[in-house]
N, C-alpha and C positions, 0 to 999 in steps of 0.2 A: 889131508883127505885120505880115505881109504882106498887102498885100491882093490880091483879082484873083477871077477864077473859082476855086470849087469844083471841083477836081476828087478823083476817085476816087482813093483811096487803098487800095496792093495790100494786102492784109493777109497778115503772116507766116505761114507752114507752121504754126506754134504757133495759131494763131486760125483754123485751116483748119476746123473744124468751127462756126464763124461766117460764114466767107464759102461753105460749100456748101451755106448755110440763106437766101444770100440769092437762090436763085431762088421761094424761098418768101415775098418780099415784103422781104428784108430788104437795105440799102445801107450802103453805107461813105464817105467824104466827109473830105477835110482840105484847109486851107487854112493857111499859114503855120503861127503855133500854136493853131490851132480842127481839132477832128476830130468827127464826127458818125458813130453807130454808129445805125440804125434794124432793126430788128426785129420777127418776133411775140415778143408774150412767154411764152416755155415756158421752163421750167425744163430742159430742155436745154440751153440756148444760153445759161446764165449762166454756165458753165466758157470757152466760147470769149467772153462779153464780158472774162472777167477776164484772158485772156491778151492781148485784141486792146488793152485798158489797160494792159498788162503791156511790150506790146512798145512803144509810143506812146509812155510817158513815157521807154524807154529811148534810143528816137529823138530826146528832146527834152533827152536828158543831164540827167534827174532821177535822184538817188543814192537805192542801192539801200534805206536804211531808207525814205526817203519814197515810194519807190513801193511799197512793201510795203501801209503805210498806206494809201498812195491808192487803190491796188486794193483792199481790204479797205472802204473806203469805196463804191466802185464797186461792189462785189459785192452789199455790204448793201441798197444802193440796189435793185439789178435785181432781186434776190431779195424785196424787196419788192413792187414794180413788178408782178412773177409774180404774188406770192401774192394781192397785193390788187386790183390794177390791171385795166387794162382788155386788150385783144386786143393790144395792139402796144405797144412799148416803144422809148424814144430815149436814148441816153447823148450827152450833149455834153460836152467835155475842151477847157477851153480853158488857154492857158498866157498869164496876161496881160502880166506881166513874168516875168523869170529867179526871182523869187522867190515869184508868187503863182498860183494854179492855180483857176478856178472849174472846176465839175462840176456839171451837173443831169441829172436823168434823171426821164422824163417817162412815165406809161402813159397811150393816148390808143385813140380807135377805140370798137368794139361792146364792152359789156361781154363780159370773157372766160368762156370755157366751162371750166369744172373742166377740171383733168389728170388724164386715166384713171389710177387707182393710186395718188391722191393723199388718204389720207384727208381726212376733212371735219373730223372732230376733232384737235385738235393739243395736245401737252402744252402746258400754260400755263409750263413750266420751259424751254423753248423756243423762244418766240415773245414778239416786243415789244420786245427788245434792240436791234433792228436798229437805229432813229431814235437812241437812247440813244448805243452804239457809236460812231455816224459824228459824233454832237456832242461826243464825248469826243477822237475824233483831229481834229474840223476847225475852225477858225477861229468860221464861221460856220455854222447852216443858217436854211432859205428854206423852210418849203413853203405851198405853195397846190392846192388844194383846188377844180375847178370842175366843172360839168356834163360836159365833156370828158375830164375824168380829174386826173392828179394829178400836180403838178412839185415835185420836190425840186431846191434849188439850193446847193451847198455852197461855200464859200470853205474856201480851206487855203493854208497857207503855208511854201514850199519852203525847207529851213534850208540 
């Protein structure tokens, strides 16, 4: 992996509804193979995290089965992040050799305020799968759980 300054990374026309959310607090970030997505977390902005991993692993000449996976991983993550989590949310995508990929995604900040429109009740045939899912496609997961909020860490392994 490369090292050196962070810099900004442009995000694709495809994630553009990601990057014209980040004058609302939210940044973009890669360095070699490490990429950093920061965010509020609204369920809006989980369609533009999945494309902004979408276009990233395609940057990083990951094939097309495994970034299907990976995004689907990525999504479960943030969508959780939303529904549980606190006011902001972080995806990190790191690529550590050609074969191995971590991913964590973090909700952190004030506790979050409901999303208008969103019921309070949710089918129980609906919800709970997410953590299930992403340990069925990944390697490994990691979470922890603090005063701050909550980090999920996945390992997954590029065939």
């Amino acid at each position: 992996m490369t090292t050196g300054p962070v810099t900004h990374f442009p995000l694709p026309e495809a994630a553009a509804s990601v990057d014209d959310n980040q004058g609302a607090g939210g940044s973009a970030a890669t360095c070699g193979g490490l990429a950093v997505l920061t965010l509020p977390a609204q369920g809006q902005l989980v369609a533009g995290i999945r494309r902004w991993t979408a276009r990233l692993l395609e940057l990083w000449n990951v094939g097309p089965e495994d970034r299907d996976s990976i995004v689907l991983v990525v999504d479960e993550l943030a969508v959780n992040a939303v529904e549980h989590g606190n006011a902001e949310l972080s995806v990190m995508i790191s690529l550590e050799t050609a074969s191995k990929l971590r991913i964590e995604v973090a909700d952190f900040g004030a506790p979050a305020a409901p999303e208008e429109g969103v019921p309070e009740e949710r089918d129980i045939d609906e919800c709970g799968r997410g953590l299930q899912i992403v340990g069925l496609l990944s390697e490994w997961v990691e979470r922890r759980t603090t005063s701050r909020g909550t980090r999920v860490t996945v390992g997954y392994h590029i065939t």
